[in-house]
C-alpha positions as CSV (number, residue, x, y, z in Angstrom):
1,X,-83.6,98.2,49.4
2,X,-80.0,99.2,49.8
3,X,-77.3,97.9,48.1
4,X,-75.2,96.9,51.3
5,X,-78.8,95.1,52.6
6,X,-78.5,92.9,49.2
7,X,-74.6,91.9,49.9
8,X,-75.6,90.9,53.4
9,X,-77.8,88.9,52.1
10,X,-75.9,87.5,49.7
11,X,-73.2,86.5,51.8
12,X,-75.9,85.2,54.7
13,X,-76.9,83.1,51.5
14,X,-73.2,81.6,50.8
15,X,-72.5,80.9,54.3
16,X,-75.5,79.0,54.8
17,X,-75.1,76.9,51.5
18,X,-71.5,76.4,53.3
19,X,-72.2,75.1,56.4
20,X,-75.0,72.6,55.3
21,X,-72.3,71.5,52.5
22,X,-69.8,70.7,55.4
23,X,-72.3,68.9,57.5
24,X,-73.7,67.3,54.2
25,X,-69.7,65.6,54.1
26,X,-69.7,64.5,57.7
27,X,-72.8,62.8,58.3
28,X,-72.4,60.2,55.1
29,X,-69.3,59.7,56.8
30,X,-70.2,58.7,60.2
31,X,-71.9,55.9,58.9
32,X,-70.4,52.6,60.2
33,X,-69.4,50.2,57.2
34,X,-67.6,50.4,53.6
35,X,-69.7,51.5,50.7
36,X,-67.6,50.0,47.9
37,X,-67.1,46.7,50.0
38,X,-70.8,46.7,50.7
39,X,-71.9,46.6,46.7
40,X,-69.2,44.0,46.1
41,X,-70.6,41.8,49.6
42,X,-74.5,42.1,48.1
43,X,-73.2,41.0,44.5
44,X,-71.8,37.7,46.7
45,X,-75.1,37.6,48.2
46,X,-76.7,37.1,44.8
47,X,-74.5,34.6,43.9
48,X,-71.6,36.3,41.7
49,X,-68.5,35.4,42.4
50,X,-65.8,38.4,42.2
51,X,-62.3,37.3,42.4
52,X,-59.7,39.1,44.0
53,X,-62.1,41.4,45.6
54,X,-59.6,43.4,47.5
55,X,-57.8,44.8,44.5
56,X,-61.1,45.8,42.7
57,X,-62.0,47.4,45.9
58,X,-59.0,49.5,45.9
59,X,-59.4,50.9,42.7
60,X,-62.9,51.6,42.9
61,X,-61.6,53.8,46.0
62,X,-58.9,55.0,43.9
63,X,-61.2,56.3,40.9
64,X,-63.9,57.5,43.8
65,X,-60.9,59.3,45.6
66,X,-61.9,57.3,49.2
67,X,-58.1,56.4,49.4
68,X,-57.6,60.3,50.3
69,X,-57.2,61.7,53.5
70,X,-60.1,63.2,54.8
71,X,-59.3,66.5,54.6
72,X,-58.2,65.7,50.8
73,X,-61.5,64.6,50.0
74,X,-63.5,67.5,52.1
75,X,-61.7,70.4,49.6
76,X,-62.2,68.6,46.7
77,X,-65.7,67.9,47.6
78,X,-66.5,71.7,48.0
79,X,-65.0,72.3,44.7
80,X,-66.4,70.0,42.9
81,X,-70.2,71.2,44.5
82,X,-69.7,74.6,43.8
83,X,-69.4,73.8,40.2
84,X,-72.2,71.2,40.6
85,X,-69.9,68.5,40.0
86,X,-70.6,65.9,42.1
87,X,-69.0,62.9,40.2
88,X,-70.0,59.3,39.8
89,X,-72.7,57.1,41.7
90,X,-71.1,54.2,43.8
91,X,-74.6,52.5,43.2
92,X,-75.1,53.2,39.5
93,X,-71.4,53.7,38.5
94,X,-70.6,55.2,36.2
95,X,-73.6,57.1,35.8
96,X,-73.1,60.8,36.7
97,X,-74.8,62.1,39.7
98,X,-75.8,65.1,38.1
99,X,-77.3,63.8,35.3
100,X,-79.5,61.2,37.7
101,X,-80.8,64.0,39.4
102,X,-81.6,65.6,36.0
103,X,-83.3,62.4,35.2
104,X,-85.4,62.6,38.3
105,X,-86.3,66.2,39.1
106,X,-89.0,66.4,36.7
107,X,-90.9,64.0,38.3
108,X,-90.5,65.5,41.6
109,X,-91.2,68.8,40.6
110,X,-94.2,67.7,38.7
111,X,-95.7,65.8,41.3
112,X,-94.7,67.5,44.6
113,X,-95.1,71.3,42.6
114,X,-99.4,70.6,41.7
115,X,-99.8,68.9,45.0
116,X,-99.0,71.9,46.9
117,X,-100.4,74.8,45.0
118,X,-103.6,72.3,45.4
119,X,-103.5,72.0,49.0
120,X,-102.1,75.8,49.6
121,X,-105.3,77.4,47.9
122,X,-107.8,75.0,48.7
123,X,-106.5,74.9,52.7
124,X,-105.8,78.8,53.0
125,X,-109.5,79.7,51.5
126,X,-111.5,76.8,53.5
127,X,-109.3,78.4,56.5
128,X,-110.3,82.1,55.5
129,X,-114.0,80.9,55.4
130,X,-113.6,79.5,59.0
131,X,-112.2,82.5,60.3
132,X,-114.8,84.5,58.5
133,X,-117.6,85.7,61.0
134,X,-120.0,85.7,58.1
135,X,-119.5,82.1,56.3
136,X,-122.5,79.3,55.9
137,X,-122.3,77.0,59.0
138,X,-121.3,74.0,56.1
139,X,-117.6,75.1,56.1
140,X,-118.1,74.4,60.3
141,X,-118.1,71.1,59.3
142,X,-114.9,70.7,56.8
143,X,-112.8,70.7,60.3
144,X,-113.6,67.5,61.6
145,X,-113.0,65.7,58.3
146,X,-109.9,67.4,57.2
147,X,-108.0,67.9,60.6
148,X,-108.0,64.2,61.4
149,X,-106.2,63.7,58.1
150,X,-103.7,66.2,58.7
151,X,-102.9,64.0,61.9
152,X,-102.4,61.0,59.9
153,X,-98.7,60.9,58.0
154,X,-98.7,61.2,54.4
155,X,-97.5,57.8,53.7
156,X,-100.1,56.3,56.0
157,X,-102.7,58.1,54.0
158,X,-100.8,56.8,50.6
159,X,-101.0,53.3,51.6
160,X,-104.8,53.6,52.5
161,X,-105.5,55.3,49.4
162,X,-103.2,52.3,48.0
163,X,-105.7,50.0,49.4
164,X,-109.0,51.0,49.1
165,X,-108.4,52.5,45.1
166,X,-106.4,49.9,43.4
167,X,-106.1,47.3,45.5
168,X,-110.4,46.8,46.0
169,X,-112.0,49.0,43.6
170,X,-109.1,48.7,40.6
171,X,-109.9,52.0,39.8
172,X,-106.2,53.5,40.2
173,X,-102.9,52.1,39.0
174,X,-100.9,50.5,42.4
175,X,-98.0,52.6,41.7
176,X,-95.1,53.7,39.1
177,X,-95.4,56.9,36.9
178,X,-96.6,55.4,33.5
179,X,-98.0,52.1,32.7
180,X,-95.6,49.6,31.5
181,X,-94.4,49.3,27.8
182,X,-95.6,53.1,27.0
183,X,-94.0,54.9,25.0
184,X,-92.0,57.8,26.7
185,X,-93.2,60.9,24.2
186,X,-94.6,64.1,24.0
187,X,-98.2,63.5,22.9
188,X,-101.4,63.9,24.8
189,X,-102.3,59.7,25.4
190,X,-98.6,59.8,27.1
191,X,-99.4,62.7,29.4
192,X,-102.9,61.5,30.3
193,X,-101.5,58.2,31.5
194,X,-98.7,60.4,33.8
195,X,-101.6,62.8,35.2
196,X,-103.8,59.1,36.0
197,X,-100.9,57.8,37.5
198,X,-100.0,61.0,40.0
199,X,-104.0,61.1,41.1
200,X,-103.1,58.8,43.7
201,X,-99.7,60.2,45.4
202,X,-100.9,63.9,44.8
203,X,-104.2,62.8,46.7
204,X,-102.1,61.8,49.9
205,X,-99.9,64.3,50.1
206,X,-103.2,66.8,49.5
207,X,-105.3,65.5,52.2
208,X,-102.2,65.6,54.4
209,X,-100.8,68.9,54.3
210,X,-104.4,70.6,53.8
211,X,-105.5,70.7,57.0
212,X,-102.5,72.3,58.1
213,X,-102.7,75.4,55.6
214,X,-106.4,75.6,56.8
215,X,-105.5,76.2,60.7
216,X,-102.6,78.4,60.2
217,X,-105.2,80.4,58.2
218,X,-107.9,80.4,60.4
219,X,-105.3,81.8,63.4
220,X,-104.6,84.1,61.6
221,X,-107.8,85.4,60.2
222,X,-109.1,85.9,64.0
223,X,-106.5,87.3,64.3
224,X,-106.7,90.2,61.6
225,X,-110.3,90.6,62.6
226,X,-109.8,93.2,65.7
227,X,-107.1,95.6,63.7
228,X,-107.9,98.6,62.5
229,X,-108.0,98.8,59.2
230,X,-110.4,96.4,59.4
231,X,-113.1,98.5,61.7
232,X,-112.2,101.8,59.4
233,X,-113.1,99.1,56.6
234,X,-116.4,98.5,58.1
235,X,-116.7,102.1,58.9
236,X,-116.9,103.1,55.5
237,X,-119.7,100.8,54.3
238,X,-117.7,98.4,52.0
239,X,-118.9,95.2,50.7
240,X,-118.2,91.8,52.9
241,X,-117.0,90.5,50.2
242,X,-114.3,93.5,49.3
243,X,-113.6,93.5,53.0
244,X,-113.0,89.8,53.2
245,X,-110.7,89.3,50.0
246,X,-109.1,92.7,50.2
247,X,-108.3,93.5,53.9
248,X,-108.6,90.5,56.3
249,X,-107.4,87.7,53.7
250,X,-104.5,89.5,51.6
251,X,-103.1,90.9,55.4
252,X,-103.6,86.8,56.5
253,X,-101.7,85.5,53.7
254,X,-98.5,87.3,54.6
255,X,-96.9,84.4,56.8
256,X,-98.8,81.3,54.9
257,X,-97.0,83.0,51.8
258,X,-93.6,82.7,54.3
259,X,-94.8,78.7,54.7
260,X,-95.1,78.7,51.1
261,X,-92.0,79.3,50.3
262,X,-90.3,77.0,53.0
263,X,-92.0,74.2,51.5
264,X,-91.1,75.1,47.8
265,X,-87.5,75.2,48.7
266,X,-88.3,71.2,50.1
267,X,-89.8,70.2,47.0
268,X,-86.8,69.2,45.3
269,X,-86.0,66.3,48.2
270,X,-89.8,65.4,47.7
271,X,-92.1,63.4,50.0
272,X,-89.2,60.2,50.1
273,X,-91.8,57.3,51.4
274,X,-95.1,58.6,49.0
275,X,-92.4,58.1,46.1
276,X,-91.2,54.9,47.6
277,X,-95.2,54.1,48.3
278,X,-96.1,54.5,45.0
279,X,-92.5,53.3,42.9
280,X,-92.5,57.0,42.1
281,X,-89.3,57.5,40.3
282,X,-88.7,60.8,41.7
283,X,-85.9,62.0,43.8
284,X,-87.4,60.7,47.0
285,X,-86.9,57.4,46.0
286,X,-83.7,57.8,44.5
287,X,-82.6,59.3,48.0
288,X,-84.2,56.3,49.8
289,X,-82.0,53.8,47.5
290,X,-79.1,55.9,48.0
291,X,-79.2,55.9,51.9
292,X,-80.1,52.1,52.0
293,X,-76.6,51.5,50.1
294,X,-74.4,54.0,51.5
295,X,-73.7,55.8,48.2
296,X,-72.1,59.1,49.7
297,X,-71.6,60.9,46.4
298,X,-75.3,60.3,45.2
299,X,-76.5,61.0,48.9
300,X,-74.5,64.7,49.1
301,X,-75.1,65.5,45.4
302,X,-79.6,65.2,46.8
303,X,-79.0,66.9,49.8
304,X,-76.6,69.3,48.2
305,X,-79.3,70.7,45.6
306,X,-81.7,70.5,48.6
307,X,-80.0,72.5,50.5
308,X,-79.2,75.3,48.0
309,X,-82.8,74.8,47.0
310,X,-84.1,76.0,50.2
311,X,-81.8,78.7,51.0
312,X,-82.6,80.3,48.0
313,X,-85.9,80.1,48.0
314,X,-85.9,82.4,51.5
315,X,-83.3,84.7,50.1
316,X,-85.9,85.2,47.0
317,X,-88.3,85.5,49.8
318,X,-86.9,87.8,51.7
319,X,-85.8,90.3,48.8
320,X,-89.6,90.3,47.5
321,X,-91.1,90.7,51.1
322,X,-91.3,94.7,50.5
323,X,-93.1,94.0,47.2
324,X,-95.4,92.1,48.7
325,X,-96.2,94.0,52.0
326,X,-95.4,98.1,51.7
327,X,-95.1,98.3,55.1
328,X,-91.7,96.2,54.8
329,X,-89.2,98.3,54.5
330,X,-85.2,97.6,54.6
331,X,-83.2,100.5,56.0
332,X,-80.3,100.9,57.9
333,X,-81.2,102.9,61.0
């Protein structure tokens, strides 16, 4: 890999984090309505009475810097994300927004992280099987249970779960992260309780995506059966097992590793309505309270690490492509 390749790259990387960082400031933007007047209007609404409501409002925009001209705030917004800044929450002010999101993302990652490395092994080897001309005629019969499901939405799927676990058998917890009045620690009762209360929102989001690992895997195992290597495999009297593992499934993983990778990079916004579902704190419900009150900072500052999140993850995946594969090499011709 050449060093002007990398820089390319690079720079590809930058411009993309860019663009989605502009659009990120616009479309908060476009929204019809005040975001400062709205949190003063719902405290009405509840019955508190703020007096002189036009001068607080005016220097709530005057600390958030929404008395600005537009182009003000757009250059100050892009310095402020390039150092991560992203300032205070209109919703939770003065709580930083950075410091919410490092609040959140544990949960997220946690959650969102085991659900798919479940569903990405268990759906790419039930799909290798399928395509595999020499499986038992049981794994024939995984398609119709699990394709269904990958039809059905996530959330769908959570609120079923929802219903048949905790609501009629009691066996699960109806939703939240821990169970009320524990005691946030390191120890191995606290963890138990975290793991007992994920079973049901990891379950969803498993039986969802599963099927869809499991026919892009299949594709592409038929597919892999016809090349060559696999014939001279054959050819030279090597196990089925060697020849199924080593040559049709590593050579089918290639773009479900691309897939992979795509979805990693998404983690970080997570699966907003199975957190919402399930009163997951997360940073899918966070982004869900955000957008219901119109909190732009807290809204850009999600989207903003989602964003960078994602490109990253396919500039890492493009730089270790030639590791992975040999036959991908980067030269200028």
């Amino acid at each position: 890999m050449s060093l002007g390749y990398l820089l390319r790259r690079v720079g590809m990387f930058l411009l993309v984090v860019w663009v989605a960082a502009s659009i990120n400031f616009v479309i908060p933007r476009l929204a019809r309505g005040d975001p400062i007047q709205a949190q003063f209007a719902q405290l009405e609404t509840l019955g508190i009475r703020t007096s002189g409501m036009d001068q607080v409002v005016a220097a709530y925009k005057k600390r958030l810097g929404l008395d600005r001209p537009m182009v003000e705030q757009y250059f100050s917004y892009l310095w402020n994300v390039a150092r991560f800044d992203f300032g205070p929450s209109i919703t939770y002010f003065p709580a930083d927004i950075g410091r919410l999101i490092v609040q959140r993302l544990p949960w997220t990652i946690g959650l969102l992280t085991a659900s798919t490395i479940i569903a990405f092994i268990v759906g790419n080897l039930l799909g290798a099987l399928l395509g595999w001309p020499g499986s038992s005629r049981w794994v024939k019969w995984l398609v119709p249970v699990l394709m269904p499901l990958s039809a059905i939405p996530y959330y769908l799927l959570g609120l079923i779960l929802i219903f048949t676990f905790a609501f009629t058998f009691r066996l699960f917890p109806l939703g939240g992260a821990y169970s009320t009045g524990a005691k946030i620690e390191l120890a191995p009762a606290f963890t138990l309780d975290i793991l007992y209360h994920s079973i049901l929102p990891a379950l969803s989001i498993v039986l969802s995506v599963t099927g869809f690992w499991m026919l892009g895997m299949r594709g592409m195992m038929v597919t892999n059966m016809g090349e060559d290597y696999m014939i001279m495999a054959e050819a030279k009297g090597l196990s089925p097992m060697r020849i199924f593992l080593r040559y049709a499934m590593r050579n089918a993983m290639l773009p479900q590793v691309t897939g992979l990778a795509l979805t990693f990079g998404g983690i970080i916004a997570g699966s907003v309505l199975v957190e919402v579902i399930f009163d997951y704190p997360g940073m899918g419900w966070i982004l869900w309270y955000a957008i219901r009150a119109t909190d732009y900072f807290l809204i850009q500052g999600i989207v903003f690490v989602l964003v960078v999140s994602v490109a990253l993850a396919m500039l890492v995946l493009d730089l270790l492509y030639p590791f992975v594969d040999r036959r991908i090499v980067y030269v200028r011709r």
